[in-house]
C-alpha positions in Angstrom: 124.7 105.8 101.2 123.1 109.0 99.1 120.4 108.6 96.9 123.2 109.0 93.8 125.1 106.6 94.8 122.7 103.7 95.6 120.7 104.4 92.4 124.0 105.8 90.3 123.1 104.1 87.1 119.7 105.4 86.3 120.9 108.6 87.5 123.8 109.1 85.3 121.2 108.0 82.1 119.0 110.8 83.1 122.1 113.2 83.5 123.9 111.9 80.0 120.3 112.0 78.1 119.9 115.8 80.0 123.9 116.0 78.3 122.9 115.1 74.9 120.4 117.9 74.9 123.1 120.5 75.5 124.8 119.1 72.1 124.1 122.1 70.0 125.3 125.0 72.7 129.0 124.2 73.4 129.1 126.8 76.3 126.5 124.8 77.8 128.5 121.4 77.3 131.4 122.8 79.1 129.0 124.1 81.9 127.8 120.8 82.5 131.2 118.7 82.2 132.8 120.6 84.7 129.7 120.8 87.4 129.3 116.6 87.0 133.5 116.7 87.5 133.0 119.3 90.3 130.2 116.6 91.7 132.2 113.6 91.5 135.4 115.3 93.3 133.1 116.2 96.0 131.4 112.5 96.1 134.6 111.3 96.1 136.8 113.5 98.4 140.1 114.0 98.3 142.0 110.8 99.0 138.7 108.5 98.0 139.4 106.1 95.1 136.9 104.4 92.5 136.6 101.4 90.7 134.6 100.9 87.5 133.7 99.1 84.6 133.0 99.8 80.9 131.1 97.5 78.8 131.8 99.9 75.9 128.4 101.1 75.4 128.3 105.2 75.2 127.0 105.7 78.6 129.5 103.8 80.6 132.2 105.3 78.4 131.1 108.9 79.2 131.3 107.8 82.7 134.7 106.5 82.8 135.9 109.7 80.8 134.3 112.1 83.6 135.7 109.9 86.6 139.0 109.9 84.6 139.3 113.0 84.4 137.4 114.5 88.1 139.9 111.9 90.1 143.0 110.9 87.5 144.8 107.6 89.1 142.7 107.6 91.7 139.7 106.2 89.1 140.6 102.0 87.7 138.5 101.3 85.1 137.8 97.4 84.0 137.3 97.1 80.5 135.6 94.0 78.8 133.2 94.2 75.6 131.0 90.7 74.9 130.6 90.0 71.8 127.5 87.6 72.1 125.8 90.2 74.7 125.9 93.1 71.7 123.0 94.7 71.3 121.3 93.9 67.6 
């Protein structure tokens, strides 16, 4: 298993904060988007299928938007917001 994968959610926080930076250049939004689709497509191959879950926070929602739209059908997201696990 690659480094990504094993370690996947502290490396898609650095790659979303590294995203937020980019908020003011557009050019550079689109840049990035497609070169995180690019690398999930590639992670994923071409017949390869996914499975994930949002809690509903920003990151995991950002994440479920990219696979949705890198992989299609091929992505199932779970969905399921707590309300006594909310952040206050």
């Amino acid at each position: 298993m690659s480094k990504e994968l094993d370690h996947g959610e502290h490396t898609f926080s650095r790659r979303l904060n590294s995203f937020m930076t980019l908020m003011d250049d557009g050019d550079k939004q689109d840049a990035f988007i497609d070169k995180e689709i690019a690398r999930i497509r590639a992670l994923v191959g071409p017949t390869g299928q996914v499975i994930g879950a949002v809690s509903g926070g920003v990151d995991s929602s950002v994440a479920a938007k990219l696979m949705h739209e890198a992989i299609g059908d091929r992505y199932v997201c779970l969905s399921h917001v707590r309300e006594s696990g909310r952040r206050r």
